[in-house]
C-alpha positions in Angstrom: -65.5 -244.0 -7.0 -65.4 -244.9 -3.2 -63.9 -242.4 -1.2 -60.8 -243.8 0.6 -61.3 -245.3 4.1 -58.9 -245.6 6.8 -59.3 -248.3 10.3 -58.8 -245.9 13.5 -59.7 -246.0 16.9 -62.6 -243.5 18.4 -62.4 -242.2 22.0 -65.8 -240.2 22.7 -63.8 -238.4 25.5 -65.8 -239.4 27.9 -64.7 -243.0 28.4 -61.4 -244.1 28.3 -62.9 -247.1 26.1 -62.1 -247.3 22.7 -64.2 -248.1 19.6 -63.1 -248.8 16.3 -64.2 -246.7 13.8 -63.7 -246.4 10.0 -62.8 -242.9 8.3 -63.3 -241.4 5.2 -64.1 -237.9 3.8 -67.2 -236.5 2.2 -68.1 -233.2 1.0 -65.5 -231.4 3.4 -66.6 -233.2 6.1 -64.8 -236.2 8.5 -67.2 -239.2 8.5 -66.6 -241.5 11.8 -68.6 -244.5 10.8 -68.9 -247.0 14.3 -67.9 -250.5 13.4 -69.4 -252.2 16.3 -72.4 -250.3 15.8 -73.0 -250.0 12.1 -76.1 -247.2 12.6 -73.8 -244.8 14.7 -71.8 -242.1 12.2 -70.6 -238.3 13.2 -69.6 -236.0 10.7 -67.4 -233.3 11.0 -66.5 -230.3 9.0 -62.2 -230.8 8.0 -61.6 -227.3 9.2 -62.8 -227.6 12.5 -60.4 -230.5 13.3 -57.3 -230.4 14.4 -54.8 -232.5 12.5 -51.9 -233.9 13.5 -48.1 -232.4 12.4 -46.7 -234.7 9.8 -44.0 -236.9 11.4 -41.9 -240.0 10.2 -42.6 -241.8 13.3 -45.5 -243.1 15.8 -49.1 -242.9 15.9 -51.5 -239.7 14.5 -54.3 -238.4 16.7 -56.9 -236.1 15.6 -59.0 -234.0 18.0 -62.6 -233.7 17.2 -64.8 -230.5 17.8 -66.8 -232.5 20.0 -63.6 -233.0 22.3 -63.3 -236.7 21.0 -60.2 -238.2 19.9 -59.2 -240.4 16.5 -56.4 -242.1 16.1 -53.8 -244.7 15.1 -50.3 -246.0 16.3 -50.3 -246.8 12.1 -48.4 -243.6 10.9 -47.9 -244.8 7.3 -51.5 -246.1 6.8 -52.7 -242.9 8.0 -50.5 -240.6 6.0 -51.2 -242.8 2.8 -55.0 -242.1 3.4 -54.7 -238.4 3.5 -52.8 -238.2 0.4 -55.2 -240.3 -1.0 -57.8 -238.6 0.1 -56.8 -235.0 -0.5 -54.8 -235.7 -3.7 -51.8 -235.2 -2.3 -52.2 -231.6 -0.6 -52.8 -233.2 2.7 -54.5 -231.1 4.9 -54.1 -226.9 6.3 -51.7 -226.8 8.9 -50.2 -223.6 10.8 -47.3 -221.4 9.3 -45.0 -223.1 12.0 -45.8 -226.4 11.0 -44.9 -225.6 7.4 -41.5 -223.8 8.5 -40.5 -227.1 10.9 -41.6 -229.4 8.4 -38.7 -228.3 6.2 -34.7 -229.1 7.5 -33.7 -225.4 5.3 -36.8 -223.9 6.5 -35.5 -225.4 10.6 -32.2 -224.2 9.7 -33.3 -220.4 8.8 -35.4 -220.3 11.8 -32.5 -221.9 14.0 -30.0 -218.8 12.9 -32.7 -216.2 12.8 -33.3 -216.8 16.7 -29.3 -216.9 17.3 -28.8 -214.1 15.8 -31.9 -212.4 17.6 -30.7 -213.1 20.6 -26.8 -211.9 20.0 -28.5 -208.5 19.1 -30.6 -208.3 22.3 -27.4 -209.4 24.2 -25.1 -207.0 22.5 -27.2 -203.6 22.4 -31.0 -204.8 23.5 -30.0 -205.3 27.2 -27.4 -202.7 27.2 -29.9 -200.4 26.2 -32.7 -201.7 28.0 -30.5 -201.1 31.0 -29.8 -197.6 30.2 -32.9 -196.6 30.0 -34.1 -198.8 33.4 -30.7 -196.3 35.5 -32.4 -193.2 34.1 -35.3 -193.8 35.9 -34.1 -195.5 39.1 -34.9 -193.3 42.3 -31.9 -191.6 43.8 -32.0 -193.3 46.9 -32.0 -196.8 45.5 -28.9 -195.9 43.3 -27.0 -194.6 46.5 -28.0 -198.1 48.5 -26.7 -199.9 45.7 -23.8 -197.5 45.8 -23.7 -197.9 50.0 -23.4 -201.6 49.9 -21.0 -202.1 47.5 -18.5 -199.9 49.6 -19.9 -201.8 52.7 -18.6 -204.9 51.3 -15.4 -203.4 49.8 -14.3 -202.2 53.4 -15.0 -205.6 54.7 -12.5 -207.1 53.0 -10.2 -205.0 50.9 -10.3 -201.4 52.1 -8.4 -199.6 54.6 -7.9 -196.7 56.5 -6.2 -194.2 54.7 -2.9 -193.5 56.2 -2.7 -190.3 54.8 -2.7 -186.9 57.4 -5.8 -185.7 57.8 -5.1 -182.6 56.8 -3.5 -183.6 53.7 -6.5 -185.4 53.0 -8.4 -182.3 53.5 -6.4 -180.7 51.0 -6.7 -183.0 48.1 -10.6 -182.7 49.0 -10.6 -178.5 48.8 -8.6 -178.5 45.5 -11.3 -181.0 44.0 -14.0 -179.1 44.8 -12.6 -175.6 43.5 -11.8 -177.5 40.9 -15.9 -178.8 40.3 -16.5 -175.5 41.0 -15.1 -173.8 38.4 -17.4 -175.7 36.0 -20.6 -174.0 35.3 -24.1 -175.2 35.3 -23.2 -178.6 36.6 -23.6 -179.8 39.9 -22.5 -183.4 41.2 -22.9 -184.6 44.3 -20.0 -186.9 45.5 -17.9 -188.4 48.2 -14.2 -188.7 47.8 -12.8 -191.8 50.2 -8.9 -192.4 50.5 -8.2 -195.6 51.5 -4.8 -197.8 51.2 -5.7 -201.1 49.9 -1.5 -202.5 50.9 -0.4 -203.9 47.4 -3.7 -205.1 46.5 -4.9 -202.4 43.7 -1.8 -200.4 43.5 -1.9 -196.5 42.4 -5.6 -196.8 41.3 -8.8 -195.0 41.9 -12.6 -196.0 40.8 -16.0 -194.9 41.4 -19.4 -197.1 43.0 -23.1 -195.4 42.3 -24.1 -193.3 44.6 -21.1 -190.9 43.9 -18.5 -192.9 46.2 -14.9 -192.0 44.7 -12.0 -194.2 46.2 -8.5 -193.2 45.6 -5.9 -195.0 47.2 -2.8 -194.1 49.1 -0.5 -195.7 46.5 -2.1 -192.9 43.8 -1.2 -189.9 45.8 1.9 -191.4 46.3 2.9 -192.0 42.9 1.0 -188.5 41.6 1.4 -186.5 44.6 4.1 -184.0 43.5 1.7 -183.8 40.5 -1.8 -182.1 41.0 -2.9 -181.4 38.3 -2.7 -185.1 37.3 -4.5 -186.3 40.2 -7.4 -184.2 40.1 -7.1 -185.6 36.3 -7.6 -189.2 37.7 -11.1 -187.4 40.0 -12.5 -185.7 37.4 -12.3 -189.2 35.1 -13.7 -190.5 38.3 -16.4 -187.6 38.8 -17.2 -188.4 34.9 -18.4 -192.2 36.0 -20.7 -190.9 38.2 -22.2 -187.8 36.2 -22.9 -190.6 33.8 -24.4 -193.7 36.2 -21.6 -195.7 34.6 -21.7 -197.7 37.7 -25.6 -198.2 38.0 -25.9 -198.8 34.2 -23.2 -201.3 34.8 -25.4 -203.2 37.6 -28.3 -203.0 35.3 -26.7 -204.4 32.3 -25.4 -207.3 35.1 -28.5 -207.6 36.1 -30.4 -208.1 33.1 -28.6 -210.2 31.9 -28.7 -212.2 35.1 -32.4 -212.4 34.3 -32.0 -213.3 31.2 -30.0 -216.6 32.1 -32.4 -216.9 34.7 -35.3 -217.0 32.5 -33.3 -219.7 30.4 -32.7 -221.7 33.3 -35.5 -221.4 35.7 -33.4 -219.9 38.5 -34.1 -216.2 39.5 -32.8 -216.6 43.3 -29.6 -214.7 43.6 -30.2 -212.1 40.4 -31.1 -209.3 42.8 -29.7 -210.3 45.5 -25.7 -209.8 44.3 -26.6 -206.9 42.0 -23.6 -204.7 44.4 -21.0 -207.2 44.0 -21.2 -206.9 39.9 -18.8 -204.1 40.8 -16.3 -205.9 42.0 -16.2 -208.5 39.5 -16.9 -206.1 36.0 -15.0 -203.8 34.3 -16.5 -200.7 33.0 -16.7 -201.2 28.7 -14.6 -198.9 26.8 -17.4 -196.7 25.8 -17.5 -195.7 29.2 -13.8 -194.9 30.1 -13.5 -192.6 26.7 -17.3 -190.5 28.4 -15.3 -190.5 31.2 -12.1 -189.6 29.8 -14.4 -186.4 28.0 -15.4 -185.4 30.8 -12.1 -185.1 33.0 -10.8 -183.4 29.5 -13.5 -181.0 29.5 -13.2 -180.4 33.5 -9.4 -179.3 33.2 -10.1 -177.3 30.2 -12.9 -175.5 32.4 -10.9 -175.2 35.3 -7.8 -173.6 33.7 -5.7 -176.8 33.8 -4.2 -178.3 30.6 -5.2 -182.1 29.4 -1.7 -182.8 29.1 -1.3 -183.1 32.8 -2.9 -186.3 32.1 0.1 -187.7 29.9 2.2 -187.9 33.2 -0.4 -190.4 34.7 0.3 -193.1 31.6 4.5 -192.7 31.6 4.3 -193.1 35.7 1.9 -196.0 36.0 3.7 -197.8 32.7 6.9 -197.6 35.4 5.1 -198.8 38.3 4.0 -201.9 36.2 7.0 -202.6 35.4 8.8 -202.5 38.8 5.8 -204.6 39.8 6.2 -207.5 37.2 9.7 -207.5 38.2 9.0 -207.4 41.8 6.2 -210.4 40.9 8.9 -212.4 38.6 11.4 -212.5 41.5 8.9 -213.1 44.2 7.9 -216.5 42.2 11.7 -217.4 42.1 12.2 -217.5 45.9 11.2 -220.9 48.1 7.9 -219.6 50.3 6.0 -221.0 52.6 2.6 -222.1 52.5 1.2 -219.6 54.6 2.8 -217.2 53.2 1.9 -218.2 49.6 -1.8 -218.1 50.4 -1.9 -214.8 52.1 -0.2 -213.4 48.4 -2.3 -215.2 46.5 -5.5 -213.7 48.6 -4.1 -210.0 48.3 -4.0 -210.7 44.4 -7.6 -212.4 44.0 -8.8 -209.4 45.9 -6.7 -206.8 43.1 -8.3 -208.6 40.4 -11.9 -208.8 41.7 -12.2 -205.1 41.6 -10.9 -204.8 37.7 -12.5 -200.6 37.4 -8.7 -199.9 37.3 -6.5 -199.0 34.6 -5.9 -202.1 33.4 -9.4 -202.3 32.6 -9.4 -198.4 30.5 -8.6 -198.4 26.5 -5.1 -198.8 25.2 -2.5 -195.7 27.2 -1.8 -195.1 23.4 -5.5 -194.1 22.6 -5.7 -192.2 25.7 -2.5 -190.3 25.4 -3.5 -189.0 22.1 -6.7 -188.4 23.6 -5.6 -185.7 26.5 -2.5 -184.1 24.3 -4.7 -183.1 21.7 
């Protein structure tokens, strides 16, 4: 019985001329047979060419050890011959090819590659980042640290108008207070700065061991102590832990990753300080934090439950303020006027390491009274 034969073209790849050929298998091996001239025929063993992926559509090309080139714009003639000739097996292809050939076998791979990448976005990077802050040189995590403040004081920082000698006091009762802690040293740098209306009673930390408190804090606290050295030690706890580096890192990261998608690595370095502004720590971080200031008043003969003032007297100040907020919006303002109020509130919510940001007050209540 006469093999089957199939009409193709033949480029030698060496001209871009093309000569028809006639194909047919023989003994594991590709026979081109020259139709123009009859005495010319190359053989070629069937594993040592590479066959075209099964499609529905357009032509099939075959490369050729040689570097030469079969083919046909004839997709159904050609698929027809290989069944024929290979009784229907058609011939070895990659494990890829097999997978895509197959919609369910598309669809698996499709949902195996989501889901791959929801775990490397969930705890790959966040991990990944982790263990990039552990070994990032001191002096790059205080840049990082320096230029985030730098931009903070350019445009929503003050100066403190608290007495300098209060301000000195608030800073010697923090550090007896580290001090009473054994084994650990931290080195920080406590700021107070008044920020108008635009973060409230707040306070937050940057890497490098910056700690901001504002004016509006030591107002609200400052008959209180114990709870605003509460509020430093969470603070002191961010920065024992490199919540604010790991932070940039996770940002950062993930930056690259979208980059990667999308071609674009320009600005992924380049705005790693203002993540700060723009993220909230997760609340894995606040309760580390939270431990630590727990631990820290424990150690320094303080009770947690100081803590439990903090919660009743910033649920009051909210309050006052969304009433102060509701009434605002019922008064006619001008236009000047409403774009200053609406700048002071961007620049509140662009630094979101407040309390808003922290676990529920519930959570955290429990937390400190136990």
């Amino acid at each position: 019985m006469d093999a089957p034969t199939l009409l193709a073209d033949f480029f030698d790849g060496h001209s871009a001329r093309a000569r028809p050929v006639r194909l047919w298998l023989e003994h594991d091996q590709l026979v081109v047979h020259d139709q123009t001239l009859d005495t010319v025929e190359r053989r070629y063993p069937v594993r040592q060419v590479l066959w075209p992926e099964p499609t529905r559509h357009g032509q099939r090309q075959a490369q050729l050890p040689d570097g030469g080139v079969v083919t046909t714009p004839d997709g159904v003639a050609w698929d027809d011959w290989v069944r024929a000739s290979t009784d229907g097996r058609g011939f070895a292809t990659g494990l890829a090819v097999k997978w895509f050939s197959s919609w369910r076998h598309t669809a698996v791979a499709m949902v195996a590659v989501i889901l791959l990448a929801a775990a490397t976005w969930r705890w790959g990077v966040p991990a990944a980042a982790d263990l990039i802050a552990r070994s990032v040189p001191a002096t790059v995590e205080q840049s990082i640290g320096d230029e985030a403040m730098q931009q903070l004081e350019g445009f929503l920082l003050k100066p403190s108008k608290l007495p300098e000698a209060e301000q000195r006091l608030w800073r010697e009762r923090f550090a007896a207070m580290v001090a009473r802690q054994p084994g650990i040293s931290t080195s920080y740098q406590l700021h107070f700065r008044d920020t108008g209306r635009g973060l409230g009673p707040n306070a937050f930390a940057l890497p490098g061991g910056h700690i901001v408190v504002t004016d509006e804090l030591l107002k609200l606290l400052g008959d209180q102590p114990d709870a605003v050295l509460g509020v430093l030690a969470h603070e002191l706890g961010h920065v024992r832990e490199q919540h604010g580096l790991r932070l940039t890192m996770r940002a950062t990261l993930m930056g690259a990753l979208l980059g990667f998608a999308i071609g674009d690595f320009s600005s992924v370095l380049a705005g790693a300080p203002t993540v700060l502004m723009h993220a909230s720590y997760s609340r894995d971080f606040e309760r580390e934090a939270d431990a630590q200031a727990k631990q820290l008043l424990i150690d320094s003969g303080r009770s947690p439950r100081a803590m439990l003032l903090l919660f009743e007297r910033i649920g009051e100040w909210r309050k006052e303020r969304a009433l102060e907020q509701k009434q605002a919006a019922a008064e006619p303002r001008g236009v000047a006027r409403d774009v200053g109020e609406a700048a002071k509130a961007g620049a509140g919510e662009m630094l979101r390491i407040a309390f808003s940001s922290h676990p529920a007050d519930e959570e955290r209540m429990r937390f400190f009274e136990r």
